[in-house]
PASEBA-1860 file (N, C-alpha, C; in nm, 3 decimals):
! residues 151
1> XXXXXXXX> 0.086/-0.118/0.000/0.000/0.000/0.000/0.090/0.123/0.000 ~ 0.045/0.218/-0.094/0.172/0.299/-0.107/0.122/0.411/0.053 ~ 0.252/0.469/0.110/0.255/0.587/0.187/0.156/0.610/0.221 ~ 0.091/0.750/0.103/-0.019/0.822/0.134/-0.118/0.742/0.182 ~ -0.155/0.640/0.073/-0.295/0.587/0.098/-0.320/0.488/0.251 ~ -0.200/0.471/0.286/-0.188/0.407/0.438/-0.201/0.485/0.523 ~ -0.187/0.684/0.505/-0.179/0.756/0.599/-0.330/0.763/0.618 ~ -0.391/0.765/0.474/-0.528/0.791/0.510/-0.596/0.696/0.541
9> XXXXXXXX> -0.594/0.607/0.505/-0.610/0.457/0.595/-0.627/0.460/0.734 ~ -0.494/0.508/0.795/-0.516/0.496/0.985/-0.554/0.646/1.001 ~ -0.592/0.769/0.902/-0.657/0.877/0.943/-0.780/0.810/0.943 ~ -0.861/0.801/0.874/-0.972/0.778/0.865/-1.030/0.670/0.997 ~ -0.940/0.545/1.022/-0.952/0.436/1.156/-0.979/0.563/1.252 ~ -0.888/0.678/1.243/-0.891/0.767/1.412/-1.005/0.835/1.383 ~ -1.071/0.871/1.310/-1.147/0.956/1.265/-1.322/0.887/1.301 ~ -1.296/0.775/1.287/-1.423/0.669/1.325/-1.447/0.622/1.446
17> XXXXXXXX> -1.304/0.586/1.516/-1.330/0.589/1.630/-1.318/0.714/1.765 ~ -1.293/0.841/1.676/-1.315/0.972/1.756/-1.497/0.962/1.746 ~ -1.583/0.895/1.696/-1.675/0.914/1.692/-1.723/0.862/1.775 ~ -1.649/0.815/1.826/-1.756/0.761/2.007/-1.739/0.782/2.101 ~ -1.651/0.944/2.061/-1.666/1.083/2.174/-1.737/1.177/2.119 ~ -1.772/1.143/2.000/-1.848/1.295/1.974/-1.970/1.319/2.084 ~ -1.973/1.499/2.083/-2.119/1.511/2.121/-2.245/1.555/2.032 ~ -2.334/1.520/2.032/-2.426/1.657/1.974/-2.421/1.730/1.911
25> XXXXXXXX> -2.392/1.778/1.755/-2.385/1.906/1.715/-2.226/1.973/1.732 ~ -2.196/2.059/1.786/-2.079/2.121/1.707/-1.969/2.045/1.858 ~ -1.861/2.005/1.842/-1.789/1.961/1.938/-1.766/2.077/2.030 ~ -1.726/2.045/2.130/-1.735/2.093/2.283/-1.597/2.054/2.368 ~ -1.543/2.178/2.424/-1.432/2.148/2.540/-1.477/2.183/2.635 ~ -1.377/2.056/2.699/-1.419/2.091/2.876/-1.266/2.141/2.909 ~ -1.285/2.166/3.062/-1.115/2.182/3.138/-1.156/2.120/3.253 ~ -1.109/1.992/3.252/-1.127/1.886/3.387/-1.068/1.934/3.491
33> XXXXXXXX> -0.923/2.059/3.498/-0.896/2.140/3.572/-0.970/2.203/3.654 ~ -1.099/2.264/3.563/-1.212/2.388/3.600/-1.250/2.298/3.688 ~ -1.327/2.148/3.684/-1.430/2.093/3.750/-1.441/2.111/3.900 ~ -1.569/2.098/3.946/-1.528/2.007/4.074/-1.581/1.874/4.104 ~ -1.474/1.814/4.169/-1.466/1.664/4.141/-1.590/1.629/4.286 ~ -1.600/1.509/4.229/-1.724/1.439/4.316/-1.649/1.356/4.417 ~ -1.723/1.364/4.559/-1.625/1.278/4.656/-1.724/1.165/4.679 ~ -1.631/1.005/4.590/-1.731/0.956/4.597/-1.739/0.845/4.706
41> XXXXXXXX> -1.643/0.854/4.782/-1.589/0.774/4.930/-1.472/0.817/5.002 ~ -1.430/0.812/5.099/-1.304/0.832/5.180/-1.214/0.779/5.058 ~ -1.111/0.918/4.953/-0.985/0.845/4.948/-1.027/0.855/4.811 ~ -1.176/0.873/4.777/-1.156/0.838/4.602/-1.267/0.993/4.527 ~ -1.194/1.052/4.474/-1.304/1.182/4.369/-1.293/1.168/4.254 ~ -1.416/1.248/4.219/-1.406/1.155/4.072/-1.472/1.309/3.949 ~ -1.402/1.332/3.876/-1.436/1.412/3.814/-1.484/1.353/3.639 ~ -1.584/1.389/3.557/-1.612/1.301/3.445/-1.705/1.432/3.298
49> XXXXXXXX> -1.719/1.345/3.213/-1.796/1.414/3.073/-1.857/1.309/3.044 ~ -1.985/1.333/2.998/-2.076/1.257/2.971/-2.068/1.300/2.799 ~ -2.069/1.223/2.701/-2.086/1.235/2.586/-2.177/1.160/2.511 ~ -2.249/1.184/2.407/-2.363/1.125/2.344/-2.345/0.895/2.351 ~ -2.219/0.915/2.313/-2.184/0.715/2.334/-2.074/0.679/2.416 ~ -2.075/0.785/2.476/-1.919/0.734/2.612/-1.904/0.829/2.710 ~ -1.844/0.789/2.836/-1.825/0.860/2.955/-1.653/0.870/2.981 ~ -1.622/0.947/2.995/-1.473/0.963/3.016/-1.449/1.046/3.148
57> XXXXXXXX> -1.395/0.986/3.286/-1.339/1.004/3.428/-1.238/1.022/3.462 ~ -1.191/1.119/3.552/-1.056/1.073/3.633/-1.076/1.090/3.772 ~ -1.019/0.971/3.803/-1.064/0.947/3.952/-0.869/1.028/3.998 ~ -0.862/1.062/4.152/-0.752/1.111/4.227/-0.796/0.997/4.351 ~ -0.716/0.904/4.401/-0.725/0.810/4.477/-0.641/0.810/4.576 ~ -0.658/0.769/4.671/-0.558/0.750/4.800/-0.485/0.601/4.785 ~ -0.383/0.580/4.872/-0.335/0.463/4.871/-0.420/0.339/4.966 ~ -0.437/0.247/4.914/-0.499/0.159/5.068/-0.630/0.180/4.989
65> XXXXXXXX> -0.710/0.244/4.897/-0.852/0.227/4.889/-0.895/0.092/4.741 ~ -0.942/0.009/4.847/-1.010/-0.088/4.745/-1.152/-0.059/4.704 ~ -1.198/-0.111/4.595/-1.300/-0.047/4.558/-1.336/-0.228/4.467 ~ -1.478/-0.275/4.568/-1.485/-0.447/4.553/-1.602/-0.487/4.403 ~ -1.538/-0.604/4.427/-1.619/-0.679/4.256/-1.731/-0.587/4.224 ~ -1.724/-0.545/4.116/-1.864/-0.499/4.047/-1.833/-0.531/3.903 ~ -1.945/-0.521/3.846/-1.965/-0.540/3.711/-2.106/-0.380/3.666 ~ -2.112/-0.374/3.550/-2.195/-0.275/3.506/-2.234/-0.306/3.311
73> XXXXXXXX> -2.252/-0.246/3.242/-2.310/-0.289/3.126/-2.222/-0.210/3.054 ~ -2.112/-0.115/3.073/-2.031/-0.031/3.024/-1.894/-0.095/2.985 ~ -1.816/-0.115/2.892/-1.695/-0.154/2.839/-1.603/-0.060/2.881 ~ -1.482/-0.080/2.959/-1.415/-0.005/3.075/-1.311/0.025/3.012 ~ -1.238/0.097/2.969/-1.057/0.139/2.960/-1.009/0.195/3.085 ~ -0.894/0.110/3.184/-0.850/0.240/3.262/-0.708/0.237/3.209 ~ -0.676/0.368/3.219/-0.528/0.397/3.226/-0.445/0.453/3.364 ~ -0.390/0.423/3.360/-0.297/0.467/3.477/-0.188/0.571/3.468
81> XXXXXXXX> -0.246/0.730/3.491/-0.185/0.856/3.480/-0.055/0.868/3.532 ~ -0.059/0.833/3.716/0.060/0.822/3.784/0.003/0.734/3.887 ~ 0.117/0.637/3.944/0.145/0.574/4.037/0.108/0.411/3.971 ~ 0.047/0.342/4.095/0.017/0.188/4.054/-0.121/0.183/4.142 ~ -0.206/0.089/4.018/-0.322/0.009/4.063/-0.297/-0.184/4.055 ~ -0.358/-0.197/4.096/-0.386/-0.370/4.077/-0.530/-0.379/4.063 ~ -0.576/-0.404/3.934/-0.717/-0.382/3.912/-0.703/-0.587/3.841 ~ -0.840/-0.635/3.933/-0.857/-0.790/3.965/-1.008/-0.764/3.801
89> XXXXXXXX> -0.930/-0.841/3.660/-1.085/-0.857/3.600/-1.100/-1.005/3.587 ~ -1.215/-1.087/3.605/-1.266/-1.232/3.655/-1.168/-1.297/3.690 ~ -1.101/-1.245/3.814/-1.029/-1.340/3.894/-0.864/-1.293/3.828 ~ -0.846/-1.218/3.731/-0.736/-1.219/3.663/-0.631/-1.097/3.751 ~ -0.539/-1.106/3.781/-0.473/-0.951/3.848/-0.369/-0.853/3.764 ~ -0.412/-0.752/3.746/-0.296/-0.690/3.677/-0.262/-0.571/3.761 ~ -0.152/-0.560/3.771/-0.063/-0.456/3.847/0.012/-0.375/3.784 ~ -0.073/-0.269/3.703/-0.074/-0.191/3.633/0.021/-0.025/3.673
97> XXXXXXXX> 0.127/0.029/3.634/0.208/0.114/3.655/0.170/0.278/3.557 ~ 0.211/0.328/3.585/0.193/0.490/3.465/0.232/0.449/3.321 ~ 0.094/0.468/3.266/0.157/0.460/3.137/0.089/0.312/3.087 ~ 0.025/0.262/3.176/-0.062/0.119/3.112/-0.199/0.126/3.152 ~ -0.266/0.050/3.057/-0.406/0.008/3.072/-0.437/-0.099/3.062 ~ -0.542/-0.141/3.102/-0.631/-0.262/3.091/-0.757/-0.232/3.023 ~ -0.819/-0.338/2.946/-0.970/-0.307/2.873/-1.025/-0.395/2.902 ~ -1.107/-0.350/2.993/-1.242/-0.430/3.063/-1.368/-0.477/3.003
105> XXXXXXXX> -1.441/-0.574/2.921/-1.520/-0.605/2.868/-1.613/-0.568/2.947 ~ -1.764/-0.521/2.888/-1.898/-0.524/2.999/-1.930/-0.668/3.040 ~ -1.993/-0.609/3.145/-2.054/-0.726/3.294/-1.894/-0.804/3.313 ~ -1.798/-0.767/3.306/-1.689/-0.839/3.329/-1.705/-0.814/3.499 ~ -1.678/-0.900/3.601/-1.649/-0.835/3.727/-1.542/-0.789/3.764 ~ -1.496/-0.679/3.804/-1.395/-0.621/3.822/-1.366/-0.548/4.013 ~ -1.236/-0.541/4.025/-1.207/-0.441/4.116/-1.133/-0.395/4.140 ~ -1.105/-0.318/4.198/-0.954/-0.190/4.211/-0.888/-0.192/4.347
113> XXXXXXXX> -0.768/-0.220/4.345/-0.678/-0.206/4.505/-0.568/-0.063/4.435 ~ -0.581/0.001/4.523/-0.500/0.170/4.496/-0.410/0.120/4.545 ~ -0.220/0.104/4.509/-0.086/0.047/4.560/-0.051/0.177/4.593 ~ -0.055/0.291/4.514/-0.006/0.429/4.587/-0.112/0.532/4.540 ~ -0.105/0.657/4.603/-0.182/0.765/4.590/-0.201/0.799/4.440 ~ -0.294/0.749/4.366/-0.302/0.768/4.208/-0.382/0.870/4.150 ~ -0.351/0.873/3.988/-0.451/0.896/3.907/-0.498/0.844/3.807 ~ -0.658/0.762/3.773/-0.703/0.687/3.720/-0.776/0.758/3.570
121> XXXXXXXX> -0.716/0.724/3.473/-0.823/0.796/3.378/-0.903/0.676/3.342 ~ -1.045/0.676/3.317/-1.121/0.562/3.268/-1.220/0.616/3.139 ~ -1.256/0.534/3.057/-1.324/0.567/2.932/-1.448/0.415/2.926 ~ -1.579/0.491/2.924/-1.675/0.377/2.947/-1.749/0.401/2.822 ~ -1.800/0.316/2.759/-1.921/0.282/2.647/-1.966/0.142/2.633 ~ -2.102/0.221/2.633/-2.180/0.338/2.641/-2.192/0.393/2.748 ~ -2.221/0.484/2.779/-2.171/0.647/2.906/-2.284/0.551/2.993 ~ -2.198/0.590/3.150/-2.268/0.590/3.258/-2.340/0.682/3.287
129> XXXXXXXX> -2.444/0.705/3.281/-2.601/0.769/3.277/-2.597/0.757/3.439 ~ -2.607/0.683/3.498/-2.649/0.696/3.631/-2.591/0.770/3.728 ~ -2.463/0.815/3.655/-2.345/0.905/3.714/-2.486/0.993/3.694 ~ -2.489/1.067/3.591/-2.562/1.223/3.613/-2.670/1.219/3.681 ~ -2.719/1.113/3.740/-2.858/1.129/3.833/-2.801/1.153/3.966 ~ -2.697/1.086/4.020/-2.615/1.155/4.126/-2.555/1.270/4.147 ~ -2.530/1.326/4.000/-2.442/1.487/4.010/-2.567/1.560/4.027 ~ -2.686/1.530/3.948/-2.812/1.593/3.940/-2.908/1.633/4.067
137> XXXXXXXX> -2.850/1.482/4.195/-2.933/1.542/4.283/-2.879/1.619/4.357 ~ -2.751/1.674/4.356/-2.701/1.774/4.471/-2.615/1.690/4.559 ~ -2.611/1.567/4.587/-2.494/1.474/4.688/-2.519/1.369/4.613 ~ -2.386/1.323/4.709/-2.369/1.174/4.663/-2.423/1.101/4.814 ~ -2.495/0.970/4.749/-2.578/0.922/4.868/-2.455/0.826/4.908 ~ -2.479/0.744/5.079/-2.389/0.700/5.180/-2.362/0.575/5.047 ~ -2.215/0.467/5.068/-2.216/0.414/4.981/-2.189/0.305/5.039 ~ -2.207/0.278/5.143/-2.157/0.143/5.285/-1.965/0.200/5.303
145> XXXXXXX> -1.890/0.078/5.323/-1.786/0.103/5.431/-1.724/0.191/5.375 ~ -1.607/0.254/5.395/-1.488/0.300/5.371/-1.413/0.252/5.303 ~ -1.380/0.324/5.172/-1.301/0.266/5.048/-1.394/0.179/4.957 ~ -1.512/0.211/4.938/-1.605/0.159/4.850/-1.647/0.227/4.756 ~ -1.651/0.226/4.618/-1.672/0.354/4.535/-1.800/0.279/4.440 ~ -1.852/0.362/4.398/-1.979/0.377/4.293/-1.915/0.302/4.183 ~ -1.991/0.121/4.169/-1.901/0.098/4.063/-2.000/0.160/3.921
END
């Protein structure tokens, strides 16, 4: 395949799958800087964008916070900004450093042990919807023990 036509080849691949961030009508920036982040247990906040076919988060985590088996209907990417997670998917462990990810299939069960004070970026599709009914009501409701987060 000559050059060009390979460039446009993997332009066009990025170009298709930027489409499952688009929003609505004319694209839109945020500054995850500006936000304010949601405290969604001792140890874990979570700041996010809801987009028409995907949800994109970054959690700021403490060390020591596990966050236990859940599953959800959303297809998971996390990446690991800085520090280390050990994120458990069906029984599997990966001990994930800056600079790696894991891709979580939906209803996979999953869970998160924080190894040091991190930052988690995650990318879900189709978007967690139920997130905005929590930002919507003004708090986040009790979530049981300490170090348990909204899976």
């Amino acid at each position: 395949m000559p050059k060009l036509m390979r460039q446009y080849a993997l332009l066009g691949l990025a170009l298709v799958s930027l489409g499952a961030c688009a929003t609505p009508g004319p694209a839109k920036a945020y500054d995850f800087n500006a936000m304010k982040a949601d405290r969604i247990s001792p140890g874990i906040s979570r700041r996010f964008v809801m987009a028409e076919k995907s949800t994109m988060a970054i959690y700021n985590q403490r060390k020591g916070v596990v966050v236990p088996v859940h599953a959800h209907d959303s297809e998971q990417s996390t990446f690991v900004q800085e520090s280390r997670l050990r994120v458990v998917v069906g029984g599997r462990a990966f001990d994930l450093r800056r600079g790696q990810l894991v891709a979580i299939l939906a209803t996979a069960p999953d869970s998160i042990e924080v190894l040091e004070n991190s930052v988690e970026y995650d990318y879900f599709a189709p978007p967690r919807s139920s997130w905005v009914d929590d930002r919507d009501g003004g708090s986040v409701p009790p979530l049981g023990p300490p170090g348990e987060r909204r899976p």
